[in-house]
MARLUM-265510 format. One record per residue: x, y, z of N, C-alpha, C in turn. Coordinates in steps of 0.1 Angstrom, whole numbers, padded with zeros to 4 digits. Layout:
<pt <X,Y,Z>,<X,Y,Z>,<X,Y,Z>>
...
This chain:
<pt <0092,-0023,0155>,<0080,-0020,0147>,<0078,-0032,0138>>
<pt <0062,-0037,0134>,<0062,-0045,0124>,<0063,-0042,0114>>
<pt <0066,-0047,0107>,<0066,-0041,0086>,<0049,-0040,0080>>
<pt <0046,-0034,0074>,<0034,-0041,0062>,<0036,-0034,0053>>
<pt <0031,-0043,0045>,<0033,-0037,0027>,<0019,-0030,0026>>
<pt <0019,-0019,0019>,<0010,-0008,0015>,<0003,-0019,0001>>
<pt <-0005,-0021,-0002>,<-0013,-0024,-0014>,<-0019,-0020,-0018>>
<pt <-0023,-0010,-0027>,<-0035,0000,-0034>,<-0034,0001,-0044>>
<pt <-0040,0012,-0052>,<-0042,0012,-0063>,<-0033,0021,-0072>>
<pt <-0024,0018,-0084>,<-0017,0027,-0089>,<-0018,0033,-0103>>
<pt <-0019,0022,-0107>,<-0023,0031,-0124>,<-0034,0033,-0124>>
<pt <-0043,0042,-0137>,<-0049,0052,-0140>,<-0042,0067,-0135>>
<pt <-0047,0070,-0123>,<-0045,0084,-0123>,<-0033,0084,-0109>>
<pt <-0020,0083,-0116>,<-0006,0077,-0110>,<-0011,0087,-0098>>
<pt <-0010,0101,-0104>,<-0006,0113,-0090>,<-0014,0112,-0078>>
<pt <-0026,0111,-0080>,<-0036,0110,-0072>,<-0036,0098,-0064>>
<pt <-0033,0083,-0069>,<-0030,0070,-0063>,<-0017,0075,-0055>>
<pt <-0003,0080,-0060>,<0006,0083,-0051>,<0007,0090,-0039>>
<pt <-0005,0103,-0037>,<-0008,0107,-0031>,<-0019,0099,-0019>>
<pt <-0031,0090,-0025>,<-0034,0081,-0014>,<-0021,0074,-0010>>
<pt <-0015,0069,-0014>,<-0002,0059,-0008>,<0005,0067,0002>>
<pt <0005,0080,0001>,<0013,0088,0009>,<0001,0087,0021>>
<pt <-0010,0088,0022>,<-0016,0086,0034>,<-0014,0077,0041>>
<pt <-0022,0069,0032>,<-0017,0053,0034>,<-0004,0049,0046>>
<pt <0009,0057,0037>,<0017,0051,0046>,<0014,0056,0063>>
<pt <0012,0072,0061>,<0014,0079,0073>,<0001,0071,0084>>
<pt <-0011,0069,0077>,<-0020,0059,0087>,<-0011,0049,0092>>
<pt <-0004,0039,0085>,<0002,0027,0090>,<0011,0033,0105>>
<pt <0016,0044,0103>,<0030,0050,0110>,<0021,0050,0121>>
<pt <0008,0060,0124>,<0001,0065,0135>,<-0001,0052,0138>>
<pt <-0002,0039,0132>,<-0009,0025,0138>,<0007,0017,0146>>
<pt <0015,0025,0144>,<0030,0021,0152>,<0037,0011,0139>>
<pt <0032,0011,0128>,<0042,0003,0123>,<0051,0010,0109>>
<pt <0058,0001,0103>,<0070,0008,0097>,<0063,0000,0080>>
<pt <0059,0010,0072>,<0053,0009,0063>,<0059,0006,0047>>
<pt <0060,-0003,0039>,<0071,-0004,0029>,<0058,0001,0016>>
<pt <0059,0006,0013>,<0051,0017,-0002>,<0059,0013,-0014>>
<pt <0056,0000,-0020>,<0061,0000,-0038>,<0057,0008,-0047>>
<pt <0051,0018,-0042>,<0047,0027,-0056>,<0052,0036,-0059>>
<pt <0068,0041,-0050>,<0073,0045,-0051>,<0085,0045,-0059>>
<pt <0084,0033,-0065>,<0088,0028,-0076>,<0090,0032,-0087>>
<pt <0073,0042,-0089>,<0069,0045,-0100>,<0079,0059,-0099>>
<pt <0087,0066,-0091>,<0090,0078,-0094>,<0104,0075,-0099>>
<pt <0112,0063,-0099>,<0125,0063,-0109>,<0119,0050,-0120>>
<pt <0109,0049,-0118>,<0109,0037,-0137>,<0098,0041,-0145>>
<pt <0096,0038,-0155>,<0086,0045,-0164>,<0071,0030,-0166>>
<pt <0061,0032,-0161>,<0055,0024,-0153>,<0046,0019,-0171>>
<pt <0053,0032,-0180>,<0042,0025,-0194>,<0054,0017,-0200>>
<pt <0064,0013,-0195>,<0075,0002,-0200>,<0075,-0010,-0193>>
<pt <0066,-0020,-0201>,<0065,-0034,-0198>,<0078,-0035,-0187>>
<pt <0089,-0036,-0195>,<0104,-0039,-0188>,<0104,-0036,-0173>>
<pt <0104,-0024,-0178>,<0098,-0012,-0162>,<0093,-0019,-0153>>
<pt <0083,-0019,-0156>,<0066,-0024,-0150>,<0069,-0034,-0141>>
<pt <0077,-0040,-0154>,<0076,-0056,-0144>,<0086,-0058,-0132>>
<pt <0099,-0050,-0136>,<0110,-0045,-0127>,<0108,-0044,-0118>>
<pt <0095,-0033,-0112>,<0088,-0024,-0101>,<0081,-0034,-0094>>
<pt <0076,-0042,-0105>,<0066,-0052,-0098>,<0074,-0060,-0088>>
<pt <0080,-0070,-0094>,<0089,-0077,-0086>,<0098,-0071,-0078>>
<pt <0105,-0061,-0074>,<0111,-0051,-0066>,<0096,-0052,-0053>>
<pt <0087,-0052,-0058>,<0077,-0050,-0045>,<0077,-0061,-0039>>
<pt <0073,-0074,-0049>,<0068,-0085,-0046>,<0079,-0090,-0034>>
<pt <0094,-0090,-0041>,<0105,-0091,-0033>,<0103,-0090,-0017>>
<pt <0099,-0076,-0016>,<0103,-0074,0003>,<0089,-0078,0010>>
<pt <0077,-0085,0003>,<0067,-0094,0010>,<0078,-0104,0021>>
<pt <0082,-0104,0017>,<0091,-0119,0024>,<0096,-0111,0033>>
<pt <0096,-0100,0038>,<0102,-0095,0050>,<0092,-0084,0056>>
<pt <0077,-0086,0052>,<0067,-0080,0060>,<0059,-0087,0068>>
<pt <0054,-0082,0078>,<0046,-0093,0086>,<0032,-0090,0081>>
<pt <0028,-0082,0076>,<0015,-0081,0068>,<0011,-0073,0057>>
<pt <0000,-0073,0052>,<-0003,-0066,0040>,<-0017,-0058,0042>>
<pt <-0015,-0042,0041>,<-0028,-0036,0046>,<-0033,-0036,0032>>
<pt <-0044,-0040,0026>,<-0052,-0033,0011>,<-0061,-0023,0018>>
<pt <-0054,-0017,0007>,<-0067,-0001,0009>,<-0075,0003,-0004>>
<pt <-0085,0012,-0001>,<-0095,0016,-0007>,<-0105,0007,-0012>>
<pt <-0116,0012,-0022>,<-0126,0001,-0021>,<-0122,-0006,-0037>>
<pt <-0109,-0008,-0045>,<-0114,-0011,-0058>,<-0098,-0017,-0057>>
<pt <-0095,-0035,-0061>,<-0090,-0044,-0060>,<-0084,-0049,-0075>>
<pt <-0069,-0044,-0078>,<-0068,-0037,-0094>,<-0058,-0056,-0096>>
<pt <-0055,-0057,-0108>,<-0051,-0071,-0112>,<-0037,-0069,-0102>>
<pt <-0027,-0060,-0104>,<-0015,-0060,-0097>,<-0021,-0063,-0080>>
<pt <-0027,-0058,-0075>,<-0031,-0057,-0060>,<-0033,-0077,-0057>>
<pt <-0043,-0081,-0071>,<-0047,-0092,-0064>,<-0035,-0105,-0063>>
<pt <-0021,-0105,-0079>,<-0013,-0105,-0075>,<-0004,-0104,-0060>>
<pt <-0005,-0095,-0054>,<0003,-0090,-0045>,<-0003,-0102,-0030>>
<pt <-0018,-0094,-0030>,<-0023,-0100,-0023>,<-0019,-0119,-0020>>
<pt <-0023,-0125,-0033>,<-0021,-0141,-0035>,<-0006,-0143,-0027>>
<pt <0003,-0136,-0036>,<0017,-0140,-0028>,<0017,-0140,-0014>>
<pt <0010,-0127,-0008>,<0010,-0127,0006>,<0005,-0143,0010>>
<pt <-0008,-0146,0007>,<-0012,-0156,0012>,<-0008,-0168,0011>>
<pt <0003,-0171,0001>,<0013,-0180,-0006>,<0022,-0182,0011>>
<pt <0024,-0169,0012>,<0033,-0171,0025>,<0028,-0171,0037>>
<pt <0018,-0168,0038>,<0010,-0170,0050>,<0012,-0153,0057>>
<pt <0013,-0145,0051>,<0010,-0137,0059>,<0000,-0131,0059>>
<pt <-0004,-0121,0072>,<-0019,-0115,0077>,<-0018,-0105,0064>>
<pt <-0036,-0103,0058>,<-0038,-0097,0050>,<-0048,-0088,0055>>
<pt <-0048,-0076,0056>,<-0060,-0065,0066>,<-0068,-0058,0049>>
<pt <-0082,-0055,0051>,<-0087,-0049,0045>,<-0093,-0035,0053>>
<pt <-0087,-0021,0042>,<-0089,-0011,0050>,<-0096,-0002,0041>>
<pt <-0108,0001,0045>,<-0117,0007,0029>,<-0117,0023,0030>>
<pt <-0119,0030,0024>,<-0117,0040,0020>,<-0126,0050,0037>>
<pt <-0136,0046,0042>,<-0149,0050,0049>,<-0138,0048,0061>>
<pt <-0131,0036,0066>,<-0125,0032,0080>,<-0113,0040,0079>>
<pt <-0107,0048,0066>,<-0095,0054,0067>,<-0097,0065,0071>>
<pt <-0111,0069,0065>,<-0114,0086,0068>,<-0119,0085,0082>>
<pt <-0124,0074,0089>,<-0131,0081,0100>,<-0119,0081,0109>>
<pt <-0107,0074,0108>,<-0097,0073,0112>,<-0091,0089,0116>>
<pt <-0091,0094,0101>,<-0085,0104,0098>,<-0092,0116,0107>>
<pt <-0105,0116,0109>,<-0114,0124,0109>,<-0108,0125,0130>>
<pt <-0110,0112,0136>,<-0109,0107,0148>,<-0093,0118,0154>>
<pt <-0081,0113,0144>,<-0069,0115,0147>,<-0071,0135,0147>>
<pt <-0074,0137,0141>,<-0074,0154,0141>,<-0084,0159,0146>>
<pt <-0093,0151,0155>,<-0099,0156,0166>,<-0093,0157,0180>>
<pt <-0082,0146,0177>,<-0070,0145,0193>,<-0062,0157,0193>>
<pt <-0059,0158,0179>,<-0047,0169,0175>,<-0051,0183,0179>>
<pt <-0063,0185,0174>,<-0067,0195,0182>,<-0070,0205,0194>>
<pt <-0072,0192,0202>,<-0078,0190,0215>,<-0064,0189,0224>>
């Protein structure tokens, strides 16, 4: 399986961004690949602690170097994301844009097989 890094959106409204991520990853899984989610991060560090923050950050930034791509999702591109993003391109890896509309019809598609 290839790697990619999950890239979205996390602060503001943590539970609800964690919960997209949790999609997020499971789309990557249906697409055959093996999905690395930094935002999971947020459930052992305290994400309003600079220290933290930055800890998590770099903990993410880290395993770029061992993904072969980076999916961004949703439609809204937050300072950490663009971050993330640049490193990718630093290294050359493939960067996919996946908007909120191509996830759902996705979603919509897959549970039409499932039922059938």
């Amino acid at each position: 399986m290839h790697r990619v890094y999950i890239c979205s959106p996390l602060g503001g409204n943590v539970s609800v961004n964690i919960e997209n991520a949790k999609r997020y990853a499971r789309y990557a899984l249906e697409c055959g690949m093996a999905p690395f989610i930094p935002h999971f991060y947020v459930l052992i560090l305290d994400g309003r602690n600079d220290k933290e923050r930055n800890l998590g950050m770099n903990a993410g930034l880290s395993m770029l170097w061992v993904c072969d791509a980076v999916w961004v999702f949703g439609d809204e591109i937050t300072e950490s994301m663009k971050t993330e993003i640049r490193f990718a391109e630093k290294l050359n890896i493939e960067v996919r844009y996946i908007s909120e509309n191509d996830l759902r019809k996705s979603e919509v598609k897959n549970d039409k097989i499932k039922k059938n």
